[in-house]
N, C-alpha and C positions, 0 to 999 in steps of 0.2 A: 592332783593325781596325774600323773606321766602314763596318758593311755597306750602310746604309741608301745610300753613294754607290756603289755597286759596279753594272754596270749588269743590267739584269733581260734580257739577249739576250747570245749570242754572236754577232761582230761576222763571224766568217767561218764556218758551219756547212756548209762543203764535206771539209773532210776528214772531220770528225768522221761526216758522214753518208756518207761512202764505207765509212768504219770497219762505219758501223751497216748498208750495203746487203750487206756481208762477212756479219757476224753474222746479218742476218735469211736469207740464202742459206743456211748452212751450217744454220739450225734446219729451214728447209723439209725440205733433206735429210733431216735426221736424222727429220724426220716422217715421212718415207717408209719407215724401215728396222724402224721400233716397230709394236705392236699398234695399227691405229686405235683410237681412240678409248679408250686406255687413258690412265692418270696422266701416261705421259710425254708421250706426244703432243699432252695438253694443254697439258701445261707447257710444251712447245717453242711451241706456240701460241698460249700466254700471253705469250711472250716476242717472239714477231713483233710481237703487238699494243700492247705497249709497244711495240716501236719504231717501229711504225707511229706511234701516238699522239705518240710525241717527235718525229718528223717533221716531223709535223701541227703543232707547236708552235713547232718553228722554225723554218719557211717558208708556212706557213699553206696545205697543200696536202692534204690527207689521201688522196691518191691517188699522192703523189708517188712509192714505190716499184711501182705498179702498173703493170703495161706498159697503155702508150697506142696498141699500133699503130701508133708512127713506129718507123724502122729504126730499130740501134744506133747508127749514127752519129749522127741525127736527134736521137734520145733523148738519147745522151751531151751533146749543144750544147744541147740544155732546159735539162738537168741546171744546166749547164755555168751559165746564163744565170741561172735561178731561186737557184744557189749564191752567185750575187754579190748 
């Protein structure tokens, strides 16, 4: 395989990034149920931060999972906008 043509972005990062708004919800959780500030709860907070940062990398937003104070509908049609 001839990597060097292969492209350096993916072309639709909407699903992929619902996947990862799944994943980074369900680590918050689980930060709530551990010892603060213990091993795991780092580590669940390490794992936000990746994804936050892959976020950041494919739509050039690094606030993109952060609420904005639009409603959810509001919010969803950003989303919705910035995913195309």
């Amino acid at each position: 395989m001839v990597y060097h043509k292969l492209p350096d972005k993916i072309s639709n990062p909407g699903p992929l990034l619902e996947v990862l708004r799944t994943c980074r919800k369900a680590m918050l959780e689980e930060a709530l149920k551990v010892k603060p500030m213990g091993a795991v709860h780092h580590g669940l907070h390490m794992v936000v931060a990746a994804i936050d940062g892959f976020a950041t990398l494919l739509i050039r937003r690094p606030d993109y999972f952060l609420g904005t104070g639009m409603s959810d509908a509001d919010a969803a049609h950003e989303r919705e906008r910035i995913e195309r």
